[in-house]
N, C-alpha and C positions, 0 to 999 in steps of 0.2 A: 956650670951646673949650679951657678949659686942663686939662679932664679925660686927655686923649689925648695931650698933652704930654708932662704929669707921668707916667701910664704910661709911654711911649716912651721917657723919662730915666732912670724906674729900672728898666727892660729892658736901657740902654746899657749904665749903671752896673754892671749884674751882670753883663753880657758880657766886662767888662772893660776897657771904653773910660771913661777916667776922665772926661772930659771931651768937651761935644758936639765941639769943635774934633778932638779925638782922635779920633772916633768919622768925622767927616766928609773929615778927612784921612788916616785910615789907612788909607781906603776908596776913595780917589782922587778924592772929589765926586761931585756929580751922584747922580740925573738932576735935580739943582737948586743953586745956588746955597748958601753955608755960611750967609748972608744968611738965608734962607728958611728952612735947617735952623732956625736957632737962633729963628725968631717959631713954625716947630712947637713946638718946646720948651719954646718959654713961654707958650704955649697964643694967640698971637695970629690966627694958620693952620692949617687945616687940610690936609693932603693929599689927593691924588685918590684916589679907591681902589685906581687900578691903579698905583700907586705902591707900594701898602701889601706885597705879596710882596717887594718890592726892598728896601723896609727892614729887613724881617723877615731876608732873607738874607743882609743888609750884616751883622747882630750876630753871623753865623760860630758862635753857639752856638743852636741854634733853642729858641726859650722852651717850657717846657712846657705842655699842654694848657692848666694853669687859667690862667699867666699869659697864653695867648695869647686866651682868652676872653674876660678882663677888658680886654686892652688892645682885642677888638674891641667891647666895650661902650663903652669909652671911647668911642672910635672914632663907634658909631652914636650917642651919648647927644648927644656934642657936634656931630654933624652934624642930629639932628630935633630933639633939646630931652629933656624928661622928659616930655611930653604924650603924647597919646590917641597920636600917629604911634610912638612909640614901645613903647609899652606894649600896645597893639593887634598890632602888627606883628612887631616884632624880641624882645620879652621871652619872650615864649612859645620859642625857636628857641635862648634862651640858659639858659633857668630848669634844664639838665641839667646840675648839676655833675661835670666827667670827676675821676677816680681821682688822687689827686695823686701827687708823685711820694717814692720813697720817701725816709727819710731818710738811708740811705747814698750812694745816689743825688746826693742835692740836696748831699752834700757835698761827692764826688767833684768837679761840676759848678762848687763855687762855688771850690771850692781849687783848678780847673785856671783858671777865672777870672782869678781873684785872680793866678797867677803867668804869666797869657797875656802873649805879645808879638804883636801883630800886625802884618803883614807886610803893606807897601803893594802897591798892580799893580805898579810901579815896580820895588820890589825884586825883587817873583816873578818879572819878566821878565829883572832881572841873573842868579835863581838859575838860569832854565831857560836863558839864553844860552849854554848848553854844558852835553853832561852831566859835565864836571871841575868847572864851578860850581855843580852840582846839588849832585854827591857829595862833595866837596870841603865844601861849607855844612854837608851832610849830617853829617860826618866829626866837622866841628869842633863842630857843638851836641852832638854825642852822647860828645866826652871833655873830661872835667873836667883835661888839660894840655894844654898848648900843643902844637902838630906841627908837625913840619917840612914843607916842600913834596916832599921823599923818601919820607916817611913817605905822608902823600897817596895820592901817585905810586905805593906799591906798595900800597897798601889796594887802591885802584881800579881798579889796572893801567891806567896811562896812562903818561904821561910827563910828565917833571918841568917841561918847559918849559910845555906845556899847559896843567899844573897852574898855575905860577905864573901866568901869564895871567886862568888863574880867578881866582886868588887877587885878583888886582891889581883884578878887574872888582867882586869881592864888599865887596874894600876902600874904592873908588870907592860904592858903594849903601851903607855903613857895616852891612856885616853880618860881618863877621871884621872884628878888627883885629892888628897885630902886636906878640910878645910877645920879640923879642928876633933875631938874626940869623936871618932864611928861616925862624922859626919864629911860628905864627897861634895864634890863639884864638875863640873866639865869645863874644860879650857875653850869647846867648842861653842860655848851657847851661843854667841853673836854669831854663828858662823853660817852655813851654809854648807852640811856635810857631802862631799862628795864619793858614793862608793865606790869601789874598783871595778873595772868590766875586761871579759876575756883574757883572763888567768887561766893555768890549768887548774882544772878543780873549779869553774864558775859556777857551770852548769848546776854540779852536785851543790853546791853552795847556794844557790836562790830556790832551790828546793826546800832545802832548809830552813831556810828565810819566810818563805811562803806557809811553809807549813807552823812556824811562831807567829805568824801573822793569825790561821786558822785558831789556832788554838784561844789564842788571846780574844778572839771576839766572840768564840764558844762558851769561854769560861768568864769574859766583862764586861764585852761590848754586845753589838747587835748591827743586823742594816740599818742604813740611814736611806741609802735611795740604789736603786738600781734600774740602768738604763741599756737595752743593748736595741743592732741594731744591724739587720742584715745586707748588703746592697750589692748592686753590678758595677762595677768600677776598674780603671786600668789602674794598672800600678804607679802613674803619678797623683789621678786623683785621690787613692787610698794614701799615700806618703802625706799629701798636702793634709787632708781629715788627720794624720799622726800629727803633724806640724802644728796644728792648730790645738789639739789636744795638749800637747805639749806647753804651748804658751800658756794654756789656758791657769796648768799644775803649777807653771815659774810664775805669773803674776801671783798666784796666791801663796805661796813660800815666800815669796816679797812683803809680805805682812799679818803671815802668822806672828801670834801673840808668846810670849815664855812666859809672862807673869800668869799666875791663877786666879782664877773668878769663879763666881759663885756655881756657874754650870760648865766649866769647863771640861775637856778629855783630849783624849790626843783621837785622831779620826785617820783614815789611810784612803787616801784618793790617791786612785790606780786608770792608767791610759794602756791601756791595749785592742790591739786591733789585730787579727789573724787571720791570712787565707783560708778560706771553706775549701774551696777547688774551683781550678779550672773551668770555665763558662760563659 
C-alpha cells in the first residue's frame, strides 16, 4: 500500500505543507486521527474512498489533472494489486492521459506553494470574529510597514477601539504581532495566505466572509468590471473554464504589489462558476 502514500506525501509536499504533522494540523484533524494520517503515509493504511475528496480539499491547491490521475492509480493499484482485477477493470478508465499543465502555469503554482502560509479553522474563525478582525488582518498582510490602530480605524472606517479589540483577538491566534507603541504588523506579508476548506462550520463561515466582503464595497469600494456568462457544456468542459479561471487569479497573486502608491486599494477578484440545470 505504500504506492498512495508516497503519492499523497509528494502532493502535500507541493501544496506546501512541509510536513505530514503540518499538513494534518493546519487543517484542524480529522476525519481521523494524525496516528492514522502518518501509517497513510507510509503506505501501512489505506483510506476509505469517501474519504479521498476530503484530502484532496485538505491540500487547499487542488492537484492537476495528471497528478490527480496518478494518485487515483495509486490509490486502485494498492487497493486490488496489479492483477487481472486491475488491469481488466480500472486500467482501461485510466490509459487517457489529460493535457498537462503549462509551464508557466506549474510555476505560478509551485512559487505560490513554496511561499503559502496556511491558515488553521482556528485562526479563520479569530479572523471572521468581527469584520475589524477580517480587515484589520486584511490591512496588515497587504503593507510591508507596520500600522497603527488609527491608521486601521480609518482605512476601514470603524473605530479605534473596536479596532484595537481585533487587534488584541488576532494577537491571541498569533496572526499580527506588535511593532512598537499601538503599532501592528503581519508575520504573513511575503506570504501567500492560504484558508482552510471543509471544516465543520465552513459553510456558515464563508457566508460570513462574503457578507464582509458586501459590506465593505457598500460602504468604500464600488465595481470595477462585471462579466458573466451563460453556456451548454459537459462537466469537463465547465471544470477546464474553472481551471483556467483559476490560473488566471494565481498568476495575478504572483505579483500583487504590498507597498502603497498614489491610487492604490485592495480589489477582490472572484472565480465562480455554477450549475443552472440540467439540459
Amino acid at each position: 500500500m505504500e504506492r498512495f502514500g508516497t503519492a499523497l506525501a509528494r502532493l502535500r509536499s507541493a501544496a506546501g505543507f512541509a510536513t505530514a504533522y503540518a499538513f494534518y494540523n493546519r487543517n484542524g484533524g480529522g476525519p481521523f486521527s494524525y496516528t492514522y494520517y502518518t501509517q497513510i503515509e507510509r503506505g501501512s493504511s489505506l483510506p476509505r474512498a469517501a474519504w479521498l475528496p476530503v484530502i484532496l480539499s485538505l491540500l487547499r491547491f487542488p492537484p492537476e489533472a495528471e497528478a490527480r490521475r496518478s494518485l487515483l492509480e495509486s490509490y486502485l493499484r494498492d487497493l486490488v494489486g496489479d492483477g487481472d482485477a486491475f488491469r481488466d477493470l480500472f486500467a482501461p478508465l485510466l490509459c487517457a492521459r489529460p493535457v498537462k499543465e503549462s509551464p508557466s502555469a506549474a510555476a505560478v503554482s509551485r512559487l505560490m506553494s513554496l511561499q503559502s502560509h496556511h491558515v488553521t479553522p482556528a485562526q479563520f474563525k479569530a479572523l471572521l470574529s468581527s469584520s475589524e478582525s477580517y480587515w484589520a488582518n486584511t490591512c496588515l498582510t497587504h503593507s510591508q510597514s507596520p500600522l497603527s490602530s488609527e491608521e486601521i480605524a480609518r482605512t476601514i472606517g470603524s473605530s479605534i477601539e473596536r479596532v484595537r479589540e481585533a487587534l488584541a483577538a488576532l494577537k491571541a491566534a498569533r496572526l499580527v504581532k506588535g511593532a512598537g507603541k499601538d503599532r501592528w504588523r503581519s508575520p504573513f506579508t511575503d506570504r501567500y495566505v492560504v484558508l482552510p476548506r471543509n471544516y465543520p462550520g465552513y459553510a456558515a463561515d464563508v457566508i460570513r466572509l462574503k457578507g464582509y466582503y458586501a459590506e465593505m464595497i457598500g460602504k468604500k469600494g464600488g465595481p470595477v468590471d462585471d462579466l458573466g456568462l451563460v453556456f451548454r457544456a459537459d462537466p469537463e468542459t465547465a471544470f477546464a473554464a474553472a481551471k483556467a479561471f483559476r490560473e488566471t487569479i494565481e498568476a495575478a497573486s504572483a505579483s500583487f504589489r504590498r507597498d502603497k502608491g498614489e491610487h492604490t486599494g485592495l480589489y477582490l477578484l472572484e472565480s465562480r462558476i455554477r450549475k443552472l440545470l440540467p439540459y
